[in-house]
N, CA, C and O atoms as a GROMACS GRO file, in nm:
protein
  476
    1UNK      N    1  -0.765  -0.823   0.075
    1UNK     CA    2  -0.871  -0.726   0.086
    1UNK      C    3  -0.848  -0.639   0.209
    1UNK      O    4  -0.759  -0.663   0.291
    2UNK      N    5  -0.909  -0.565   0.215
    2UNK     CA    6  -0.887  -0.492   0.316
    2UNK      C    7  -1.058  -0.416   0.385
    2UNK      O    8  -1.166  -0.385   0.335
    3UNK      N    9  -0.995  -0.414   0.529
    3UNK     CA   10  -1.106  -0.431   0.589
    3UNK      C   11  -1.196  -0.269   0.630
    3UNK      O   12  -1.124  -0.170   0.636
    4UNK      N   13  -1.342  -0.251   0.655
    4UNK     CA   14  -1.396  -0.151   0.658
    4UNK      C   15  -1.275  -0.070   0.794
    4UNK      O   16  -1.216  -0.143   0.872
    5UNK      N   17  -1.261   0.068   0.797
    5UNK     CA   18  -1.214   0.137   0.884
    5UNK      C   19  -1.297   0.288   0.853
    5UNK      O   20  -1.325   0.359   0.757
    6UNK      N   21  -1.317   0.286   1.002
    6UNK     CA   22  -1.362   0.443   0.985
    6UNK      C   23  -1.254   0.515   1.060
    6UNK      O   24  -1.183   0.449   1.136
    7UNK      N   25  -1.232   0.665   1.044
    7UNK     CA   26  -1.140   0.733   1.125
    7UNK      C   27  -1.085   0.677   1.240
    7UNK      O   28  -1.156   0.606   1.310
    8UNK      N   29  -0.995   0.694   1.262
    8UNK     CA   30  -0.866   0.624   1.407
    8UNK      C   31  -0.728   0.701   1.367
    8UNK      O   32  -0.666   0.752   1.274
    9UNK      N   33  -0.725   0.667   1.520
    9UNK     CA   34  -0.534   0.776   1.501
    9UNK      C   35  -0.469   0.674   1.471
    9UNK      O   36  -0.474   0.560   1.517
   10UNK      N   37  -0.391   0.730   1.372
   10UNK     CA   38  -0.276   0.625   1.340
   10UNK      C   39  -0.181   0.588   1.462
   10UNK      O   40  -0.125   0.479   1.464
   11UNK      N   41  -0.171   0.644   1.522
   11UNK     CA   42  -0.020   0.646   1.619
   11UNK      C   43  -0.092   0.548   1.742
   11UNK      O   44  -0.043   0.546   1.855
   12UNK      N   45  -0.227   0.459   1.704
   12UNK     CA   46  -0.274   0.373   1.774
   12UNK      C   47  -0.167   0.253   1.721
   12UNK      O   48  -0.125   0.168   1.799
   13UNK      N   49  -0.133   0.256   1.590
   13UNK     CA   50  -0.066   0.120   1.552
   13UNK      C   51   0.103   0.189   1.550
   13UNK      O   52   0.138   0.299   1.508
   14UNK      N   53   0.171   0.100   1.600
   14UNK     CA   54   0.312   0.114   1.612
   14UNK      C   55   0.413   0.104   1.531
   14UNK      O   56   0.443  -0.015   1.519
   15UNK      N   57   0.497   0.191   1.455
   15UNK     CA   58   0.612   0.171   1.376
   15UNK      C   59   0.667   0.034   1.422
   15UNK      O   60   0.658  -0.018   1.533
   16UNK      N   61   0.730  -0.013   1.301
   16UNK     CA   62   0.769  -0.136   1.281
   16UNK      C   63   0.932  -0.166   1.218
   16UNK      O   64   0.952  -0.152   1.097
   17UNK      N   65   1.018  -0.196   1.289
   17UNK     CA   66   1.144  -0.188   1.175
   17UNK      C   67   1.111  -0.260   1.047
   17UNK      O   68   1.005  -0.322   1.051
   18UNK      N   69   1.160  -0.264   0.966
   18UNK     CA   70   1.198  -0.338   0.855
   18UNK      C   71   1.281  -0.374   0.838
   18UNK      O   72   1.382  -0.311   0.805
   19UNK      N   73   1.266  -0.554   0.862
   19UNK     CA   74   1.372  -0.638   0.845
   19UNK      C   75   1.452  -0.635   0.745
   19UNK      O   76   1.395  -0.646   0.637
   20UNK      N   77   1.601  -0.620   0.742
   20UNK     CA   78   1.690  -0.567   0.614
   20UNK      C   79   1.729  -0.424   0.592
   20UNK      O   80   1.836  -0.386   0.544
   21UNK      N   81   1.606  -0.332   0.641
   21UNK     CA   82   1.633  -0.204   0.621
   21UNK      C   83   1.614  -0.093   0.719
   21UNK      O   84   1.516  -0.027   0.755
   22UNK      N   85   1.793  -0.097   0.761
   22UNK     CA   86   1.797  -0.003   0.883
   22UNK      C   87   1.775   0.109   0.858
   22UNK      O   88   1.832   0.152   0.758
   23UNK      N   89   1.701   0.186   0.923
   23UNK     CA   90   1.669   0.348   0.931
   23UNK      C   91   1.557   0.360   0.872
   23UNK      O   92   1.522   0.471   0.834
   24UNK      N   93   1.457   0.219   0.845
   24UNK     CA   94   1.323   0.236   0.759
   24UNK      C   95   1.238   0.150   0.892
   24UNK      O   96   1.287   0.057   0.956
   25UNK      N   97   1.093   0.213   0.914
   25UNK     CA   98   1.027   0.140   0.957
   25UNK      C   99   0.866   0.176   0.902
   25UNK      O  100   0.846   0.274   0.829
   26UNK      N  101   0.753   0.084   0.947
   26UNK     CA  102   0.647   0.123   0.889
   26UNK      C  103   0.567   0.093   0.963
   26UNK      O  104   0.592  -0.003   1.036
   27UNK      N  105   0.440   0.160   0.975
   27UNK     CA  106   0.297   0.083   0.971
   27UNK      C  107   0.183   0.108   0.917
   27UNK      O  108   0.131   0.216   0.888
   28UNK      N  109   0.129  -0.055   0.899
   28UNK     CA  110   0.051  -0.065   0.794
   28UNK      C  111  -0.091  -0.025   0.837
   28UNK      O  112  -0.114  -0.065   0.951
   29UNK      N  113  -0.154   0.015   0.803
   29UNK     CA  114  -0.260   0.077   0.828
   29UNK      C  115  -0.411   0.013   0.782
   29UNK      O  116  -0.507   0.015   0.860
   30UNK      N  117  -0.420  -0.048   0.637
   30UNK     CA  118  -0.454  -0.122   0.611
   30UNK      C  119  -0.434  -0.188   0.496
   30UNK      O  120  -0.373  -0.127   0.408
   31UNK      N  121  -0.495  -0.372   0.460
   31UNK     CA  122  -0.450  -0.434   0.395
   31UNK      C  123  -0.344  -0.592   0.431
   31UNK      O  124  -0.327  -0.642   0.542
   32UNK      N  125  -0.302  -0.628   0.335
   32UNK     CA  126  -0.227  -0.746   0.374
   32UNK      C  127  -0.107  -0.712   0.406
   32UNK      O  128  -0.041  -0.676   0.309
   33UNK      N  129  -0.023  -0.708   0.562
   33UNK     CA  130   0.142  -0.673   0.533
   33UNK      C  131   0.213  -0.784   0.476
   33UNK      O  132   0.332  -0.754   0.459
   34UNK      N  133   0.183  -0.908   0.437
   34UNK     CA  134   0.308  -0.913   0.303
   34UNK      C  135   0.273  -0.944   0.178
   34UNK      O  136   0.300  -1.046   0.114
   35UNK      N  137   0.181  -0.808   0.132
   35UNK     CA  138   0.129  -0.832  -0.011
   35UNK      C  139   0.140  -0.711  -0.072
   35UNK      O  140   0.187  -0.617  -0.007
   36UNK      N  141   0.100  -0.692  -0.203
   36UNK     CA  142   0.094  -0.545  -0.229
   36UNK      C  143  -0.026  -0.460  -0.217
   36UNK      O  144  -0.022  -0.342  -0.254
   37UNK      N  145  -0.132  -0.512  -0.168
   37UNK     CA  146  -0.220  -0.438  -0.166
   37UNK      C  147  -0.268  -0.369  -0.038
   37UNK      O  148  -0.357  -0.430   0.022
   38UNK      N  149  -0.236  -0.282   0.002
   38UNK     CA  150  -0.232  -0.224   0.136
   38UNK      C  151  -0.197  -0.075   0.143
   38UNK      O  152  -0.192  -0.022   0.032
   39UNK      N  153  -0.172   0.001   0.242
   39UNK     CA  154  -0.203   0.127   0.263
   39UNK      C  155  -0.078   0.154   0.390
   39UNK      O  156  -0.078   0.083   0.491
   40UNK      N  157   0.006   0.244   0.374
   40UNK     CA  158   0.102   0.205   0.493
   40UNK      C  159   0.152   0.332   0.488
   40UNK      O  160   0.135   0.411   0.395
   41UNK      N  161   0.232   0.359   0.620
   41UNK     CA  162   0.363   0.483   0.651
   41UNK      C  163   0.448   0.431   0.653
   41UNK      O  164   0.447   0.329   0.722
   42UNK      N  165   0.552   0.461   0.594
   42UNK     CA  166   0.711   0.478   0.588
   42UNK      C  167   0.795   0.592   0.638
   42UNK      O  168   0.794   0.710   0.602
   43UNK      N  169   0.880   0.521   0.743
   43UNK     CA  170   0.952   0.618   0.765
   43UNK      C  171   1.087   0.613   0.776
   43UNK      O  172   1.151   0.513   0.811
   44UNK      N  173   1.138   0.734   0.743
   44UNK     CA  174   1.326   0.708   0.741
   44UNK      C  175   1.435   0.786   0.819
   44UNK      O  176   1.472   0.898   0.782
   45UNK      N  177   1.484   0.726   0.925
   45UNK     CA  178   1.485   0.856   1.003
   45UNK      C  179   1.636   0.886   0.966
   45UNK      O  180   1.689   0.842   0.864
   46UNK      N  181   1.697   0.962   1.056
   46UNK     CA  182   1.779   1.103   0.986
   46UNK      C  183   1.939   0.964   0.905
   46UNK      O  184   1.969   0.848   0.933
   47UNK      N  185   1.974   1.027   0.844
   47UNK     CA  186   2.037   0.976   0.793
   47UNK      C  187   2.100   0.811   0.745
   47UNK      O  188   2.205   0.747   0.749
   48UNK      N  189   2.008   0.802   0.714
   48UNK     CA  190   1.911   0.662   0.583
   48UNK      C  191   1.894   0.680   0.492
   48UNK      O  192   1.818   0.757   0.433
   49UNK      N  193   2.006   0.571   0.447
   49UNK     CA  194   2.057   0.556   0.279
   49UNK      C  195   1.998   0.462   0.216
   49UNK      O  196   2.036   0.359   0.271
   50UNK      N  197   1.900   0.427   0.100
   50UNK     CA  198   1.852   0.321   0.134
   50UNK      C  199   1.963   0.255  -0.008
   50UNK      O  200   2.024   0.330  -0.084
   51UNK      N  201   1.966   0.120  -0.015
   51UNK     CA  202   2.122   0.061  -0.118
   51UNK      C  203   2.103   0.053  -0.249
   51UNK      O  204   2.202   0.045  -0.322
   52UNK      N  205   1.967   0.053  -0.306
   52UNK     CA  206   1.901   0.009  -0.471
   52UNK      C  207   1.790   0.101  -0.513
   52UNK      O  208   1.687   0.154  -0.470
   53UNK      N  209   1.852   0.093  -0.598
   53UNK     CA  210   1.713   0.156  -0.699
   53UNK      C  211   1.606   0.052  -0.688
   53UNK      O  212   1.625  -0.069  -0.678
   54UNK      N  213   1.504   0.106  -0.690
   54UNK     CA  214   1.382  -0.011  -0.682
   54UNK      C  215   1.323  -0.021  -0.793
   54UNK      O  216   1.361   0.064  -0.873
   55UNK      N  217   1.212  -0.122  -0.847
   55UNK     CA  218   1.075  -0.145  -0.904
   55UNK      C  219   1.019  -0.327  -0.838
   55UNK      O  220   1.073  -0.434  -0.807
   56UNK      N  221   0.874  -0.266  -0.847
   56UNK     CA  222   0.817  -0.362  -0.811
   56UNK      C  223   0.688  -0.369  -0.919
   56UNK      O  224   0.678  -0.282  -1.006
   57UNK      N  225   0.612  -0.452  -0.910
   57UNK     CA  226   0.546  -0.502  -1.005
   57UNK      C  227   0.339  -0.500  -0.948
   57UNK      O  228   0.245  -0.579  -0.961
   58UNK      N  229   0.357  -0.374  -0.890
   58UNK     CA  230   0.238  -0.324  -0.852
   58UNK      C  231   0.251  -0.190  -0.848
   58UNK      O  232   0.366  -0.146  -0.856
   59UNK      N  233   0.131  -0.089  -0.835
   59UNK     CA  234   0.118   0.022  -0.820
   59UNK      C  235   0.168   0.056  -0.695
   59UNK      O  236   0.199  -0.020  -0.603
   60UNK      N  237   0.174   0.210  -0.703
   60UNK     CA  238   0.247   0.290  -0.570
   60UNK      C  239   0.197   0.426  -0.573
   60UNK      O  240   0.197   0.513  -0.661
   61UNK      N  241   0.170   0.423  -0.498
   61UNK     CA  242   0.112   0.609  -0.477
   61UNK      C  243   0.200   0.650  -0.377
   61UNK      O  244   0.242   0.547  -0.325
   62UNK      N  245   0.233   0.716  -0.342
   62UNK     CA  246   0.340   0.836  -0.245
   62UNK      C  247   0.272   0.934  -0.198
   62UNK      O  248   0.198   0.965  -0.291
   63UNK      N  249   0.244   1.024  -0.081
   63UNK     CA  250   0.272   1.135  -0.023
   63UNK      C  251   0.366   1.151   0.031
   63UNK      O  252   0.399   1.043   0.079
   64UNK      N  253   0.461   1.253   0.064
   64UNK     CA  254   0.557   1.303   0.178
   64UNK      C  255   0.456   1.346   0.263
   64UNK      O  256   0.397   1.450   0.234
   65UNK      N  257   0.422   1.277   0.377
   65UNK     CA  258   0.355   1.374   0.483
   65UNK      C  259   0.473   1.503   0.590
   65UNK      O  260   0.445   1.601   0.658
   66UNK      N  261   0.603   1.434   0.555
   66UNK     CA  262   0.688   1.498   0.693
   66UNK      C  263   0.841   1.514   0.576
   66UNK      O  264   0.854   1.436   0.482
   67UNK      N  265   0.916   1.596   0.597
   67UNK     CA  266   1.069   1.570   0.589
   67UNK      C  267   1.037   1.603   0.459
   67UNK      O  268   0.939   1.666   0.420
   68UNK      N  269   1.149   1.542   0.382
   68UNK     CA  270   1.221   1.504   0.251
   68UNK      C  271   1.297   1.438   0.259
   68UNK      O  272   1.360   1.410   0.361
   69UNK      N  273   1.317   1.376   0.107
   69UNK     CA  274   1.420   1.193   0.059
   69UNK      C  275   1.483   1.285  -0.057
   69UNK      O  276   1.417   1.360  -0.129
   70UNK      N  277   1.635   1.264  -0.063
   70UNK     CA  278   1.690   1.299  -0.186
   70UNK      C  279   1.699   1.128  -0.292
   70UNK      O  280   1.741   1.014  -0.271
   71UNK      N  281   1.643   1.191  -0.390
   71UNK     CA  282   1.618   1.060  -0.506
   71UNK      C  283   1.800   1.027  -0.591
   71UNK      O  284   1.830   1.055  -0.706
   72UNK      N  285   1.895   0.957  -0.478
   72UNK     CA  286   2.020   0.949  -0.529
   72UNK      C  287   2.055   0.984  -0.734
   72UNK      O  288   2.103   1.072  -0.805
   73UNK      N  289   1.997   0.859  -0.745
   73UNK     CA  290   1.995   0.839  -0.897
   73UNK      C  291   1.958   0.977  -0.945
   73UNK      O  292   2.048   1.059  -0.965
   74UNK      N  293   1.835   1.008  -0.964
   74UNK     CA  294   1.797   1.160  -1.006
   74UNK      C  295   1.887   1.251  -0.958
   74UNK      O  296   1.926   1.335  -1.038
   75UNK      N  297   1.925   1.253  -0.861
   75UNK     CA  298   2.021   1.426  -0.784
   75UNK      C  299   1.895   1.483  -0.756
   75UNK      O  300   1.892   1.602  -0.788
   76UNK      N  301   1.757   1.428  -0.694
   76UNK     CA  302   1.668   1.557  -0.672
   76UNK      C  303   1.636   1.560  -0.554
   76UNK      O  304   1.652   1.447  -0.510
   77UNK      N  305   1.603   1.618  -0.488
   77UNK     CA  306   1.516   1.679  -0.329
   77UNK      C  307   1.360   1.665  -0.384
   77UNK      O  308   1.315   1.711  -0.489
   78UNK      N  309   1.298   1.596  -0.291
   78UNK     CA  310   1.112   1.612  -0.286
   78UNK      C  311   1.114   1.623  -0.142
   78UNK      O  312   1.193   1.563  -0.069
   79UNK      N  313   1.005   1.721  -0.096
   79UNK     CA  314   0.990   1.670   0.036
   79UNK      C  315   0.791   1.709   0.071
   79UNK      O  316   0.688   1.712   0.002
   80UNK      N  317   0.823   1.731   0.200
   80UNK     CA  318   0.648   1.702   0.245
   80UNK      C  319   0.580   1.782   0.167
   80UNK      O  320   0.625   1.895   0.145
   81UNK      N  321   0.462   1.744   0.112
   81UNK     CA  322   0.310   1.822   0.010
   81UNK      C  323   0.353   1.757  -0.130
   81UNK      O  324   0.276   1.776  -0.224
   82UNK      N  325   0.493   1.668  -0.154
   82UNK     CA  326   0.458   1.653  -0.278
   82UNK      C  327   0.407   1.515  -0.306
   82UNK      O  328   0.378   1.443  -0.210
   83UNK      N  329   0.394   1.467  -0.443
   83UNK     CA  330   0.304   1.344  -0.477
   83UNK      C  331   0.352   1.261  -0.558
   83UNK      O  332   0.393   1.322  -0.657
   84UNK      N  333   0.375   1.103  -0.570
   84UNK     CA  334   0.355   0.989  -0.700
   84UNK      C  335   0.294   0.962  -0.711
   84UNK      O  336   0.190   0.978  -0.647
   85UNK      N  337   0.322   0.875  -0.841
   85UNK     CA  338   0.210   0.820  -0.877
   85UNK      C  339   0.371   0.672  -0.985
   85UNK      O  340   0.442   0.681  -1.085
   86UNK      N  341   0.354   0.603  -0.914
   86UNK     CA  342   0.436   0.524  -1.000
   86UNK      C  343   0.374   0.380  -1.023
   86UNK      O  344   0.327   0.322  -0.925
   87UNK      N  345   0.371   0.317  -1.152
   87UNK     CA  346   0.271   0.248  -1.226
   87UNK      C  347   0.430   0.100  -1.222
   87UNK      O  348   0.552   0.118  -1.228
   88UNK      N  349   0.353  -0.020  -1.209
   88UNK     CA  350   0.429  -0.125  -1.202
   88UNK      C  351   0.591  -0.087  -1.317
   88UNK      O  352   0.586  -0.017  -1.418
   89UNK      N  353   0.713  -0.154  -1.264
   89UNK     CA  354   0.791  -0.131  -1.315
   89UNK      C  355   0.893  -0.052  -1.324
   89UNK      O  356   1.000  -0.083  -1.377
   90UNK      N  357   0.858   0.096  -1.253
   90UNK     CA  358   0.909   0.237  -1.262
   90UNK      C  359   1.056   0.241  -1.161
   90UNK      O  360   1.087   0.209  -1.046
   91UNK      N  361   1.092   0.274  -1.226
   91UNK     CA  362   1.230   0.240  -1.089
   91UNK      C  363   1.217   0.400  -1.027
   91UNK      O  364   1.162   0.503  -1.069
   92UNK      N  365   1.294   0.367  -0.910
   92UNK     CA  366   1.243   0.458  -0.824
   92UNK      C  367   1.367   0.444  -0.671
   92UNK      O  368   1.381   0.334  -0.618
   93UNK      N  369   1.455   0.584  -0.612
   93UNK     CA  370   1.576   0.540  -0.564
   93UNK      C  371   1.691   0.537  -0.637
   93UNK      O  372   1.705   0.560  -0.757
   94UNK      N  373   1.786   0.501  -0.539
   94UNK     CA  374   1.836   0.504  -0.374
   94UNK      C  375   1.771   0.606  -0.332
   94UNK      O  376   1.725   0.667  -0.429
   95UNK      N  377   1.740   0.662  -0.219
   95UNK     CA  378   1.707   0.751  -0.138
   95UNK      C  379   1.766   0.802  -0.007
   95UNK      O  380   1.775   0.721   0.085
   96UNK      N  381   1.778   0.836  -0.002
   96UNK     CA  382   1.878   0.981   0.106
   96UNK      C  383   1.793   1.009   0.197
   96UNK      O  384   1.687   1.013   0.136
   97UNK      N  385   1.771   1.033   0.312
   97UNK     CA  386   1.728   1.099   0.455
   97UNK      C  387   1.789   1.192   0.551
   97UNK      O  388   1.812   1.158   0.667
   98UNK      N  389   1.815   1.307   0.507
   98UNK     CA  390   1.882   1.409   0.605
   98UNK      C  391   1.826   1.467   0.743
   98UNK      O  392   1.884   1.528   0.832
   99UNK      N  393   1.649   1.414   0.726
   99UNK     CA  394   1.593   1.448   0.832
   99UNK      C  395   1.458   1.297   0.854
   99UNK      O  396   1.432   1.205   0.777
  100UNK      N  397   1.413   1.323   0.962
  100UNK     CA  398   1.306   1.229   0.952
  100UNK      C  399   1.191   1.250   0.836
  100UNK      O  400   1.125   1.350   0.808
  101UNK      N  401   1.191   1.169   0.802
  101UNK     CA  402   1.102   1.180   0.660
  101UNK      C  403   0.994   1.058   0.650
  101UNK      O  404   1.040   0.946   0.630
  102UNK      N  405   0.862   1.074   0.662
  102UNK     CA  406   0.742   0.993   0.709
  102UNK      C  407   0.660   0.993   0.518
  102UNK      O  408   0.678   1.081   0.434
  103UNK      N  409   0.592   0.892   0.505
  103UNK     CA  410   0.534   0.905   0.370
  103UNK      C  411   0.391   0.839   0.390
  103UNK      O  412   0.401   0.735   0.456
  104UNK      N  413   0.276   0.864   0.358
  104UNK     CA  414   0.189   0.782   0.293
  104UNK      C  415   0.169   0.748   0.213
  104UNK      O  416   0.160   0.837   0.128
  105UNK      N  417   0.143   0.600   0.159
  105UNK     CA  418   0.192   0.503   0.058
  105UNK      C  419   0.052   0.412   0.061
  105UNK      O  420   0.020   0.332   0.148
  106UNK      N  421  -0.031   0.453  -0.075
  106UNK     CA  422  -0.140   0.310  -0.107
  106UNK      C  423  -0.070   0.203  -0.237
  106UNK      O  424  -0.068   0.237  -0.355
  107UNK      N  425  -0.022   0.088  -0.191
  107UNK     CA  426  -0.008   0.007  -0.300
  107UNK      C  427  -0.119  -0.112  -0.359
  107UNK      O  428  -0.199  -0.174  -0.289
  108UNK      N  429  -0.100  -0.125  -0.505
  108UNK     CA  430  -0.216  -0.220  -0.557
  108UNK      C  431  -0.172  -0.286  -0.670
  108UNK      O  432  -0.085  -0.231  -0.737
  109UNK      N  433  -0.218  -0.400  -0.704
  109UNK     CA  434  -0.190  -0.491  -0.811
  109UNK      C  435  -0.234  -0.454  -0.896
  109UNK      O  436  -0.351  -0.423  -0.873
  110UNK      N  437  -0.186  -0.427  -1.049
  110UNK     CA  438  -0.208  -0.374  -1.176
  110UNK      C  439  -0.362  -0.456  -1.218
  110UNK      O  440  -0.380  -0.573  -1.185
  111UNK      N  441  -0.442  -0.395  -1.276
  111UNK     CA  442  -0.581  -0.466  -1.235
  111UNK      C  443  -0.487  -0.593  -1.405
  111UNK      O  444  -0.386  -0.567  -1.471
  112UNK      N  445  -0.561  -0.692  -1.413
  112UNK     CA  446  -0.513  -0.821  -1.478
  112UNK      C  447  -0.490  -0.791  -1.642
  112UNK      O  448  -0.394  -0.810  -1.716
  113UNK      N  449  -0.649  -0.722  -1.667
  113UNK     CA  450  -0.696  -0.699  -1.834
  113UNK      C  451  -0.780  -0.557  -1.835
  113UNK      O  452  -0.897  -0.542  -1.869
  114UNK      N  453  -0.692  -0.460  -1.790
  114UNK     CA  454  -0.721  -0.289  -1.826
  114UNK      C  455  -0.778  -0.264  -1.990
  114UNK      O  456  -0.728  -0.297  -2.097
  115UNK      N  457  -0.872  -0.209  -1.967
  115UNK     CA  458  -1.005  -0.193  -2.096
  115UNK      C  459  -0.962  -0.091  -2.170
  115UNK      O  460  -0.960  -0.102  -2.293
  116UNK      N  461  -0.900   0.084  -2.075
  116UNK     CA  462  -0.840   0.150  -2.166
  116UNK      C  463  -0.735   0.120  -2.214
  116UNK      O  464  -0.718   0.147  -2.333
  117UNK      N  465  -0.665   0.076  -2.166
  117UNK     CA  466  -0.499   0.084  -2.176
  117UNK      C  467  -0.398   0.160  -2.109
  117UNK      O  468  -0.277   0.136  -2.119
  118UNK      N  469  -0.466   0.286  -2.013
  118UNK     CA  470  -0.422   0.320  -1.949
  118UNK      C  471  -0.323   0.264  -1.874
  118UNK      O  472  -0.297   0.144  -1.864
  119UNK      N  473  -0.253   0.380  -1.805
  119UNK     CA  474  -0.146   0.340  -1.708
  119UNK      C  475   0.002   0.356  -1.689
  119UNK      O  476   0.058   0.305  -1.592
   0.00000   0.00000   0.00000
């Protein structure tokens, strides 16, 4: 779960490496850090490759707040103002960093028994 927060500067909580992944660090902002349900920045600074295509088995939302990531696999450029929306499963990566590139990221567990079917 995650806990009530009202407005605060982020840059109160401190980037964090990520163990395994050089040129990535984060902080979590709120939520559990080793679960999926949480709210976090990612960042990749200049030239950070990251090695796999990903999927994981929860939701992912994306902003670029800063920079741009080239999406290896795709051949594409996104960078800051644009948006995901990727639903458990979605692969997603390698990713490229030519400049510092910062993201906001809400992740969440696929709710259990979805009524529309959505998703």
């Amino acid at each position: 779960m995650k806990k009530d927060l009202e407005f605060f500067d982020v840059d109160s909580i401190p980037w964090k490496p990520i163990d395994g992944l050089p040129g990535q660090s984060e902080r979590i902002l709120a939520g559990d850090p080793n679960g999926p349900n949480q709210s976090r920045m990612l960042r990749f600074e200049p030239g950070t490759v990251t090695p796999d295509t990903l999927t994981h088995d929860f939701w992912e939302e994306v902003w670029i707040v800063r920079g741009s990531l080239r999406d290896l696999r795709l051949d594409e450029t996104f960078h800051a103002g644009m948006y995901a929306c990727r639903p458990p499963g979605m692969p997603h990566g390698p990713w490229e960093a030519s400049d510092v590139c910062e993201t906001f990221e809400v992740r969440y567990e696929a709710p259990q028994n979805p009524k529309d079917g959505a998703g």
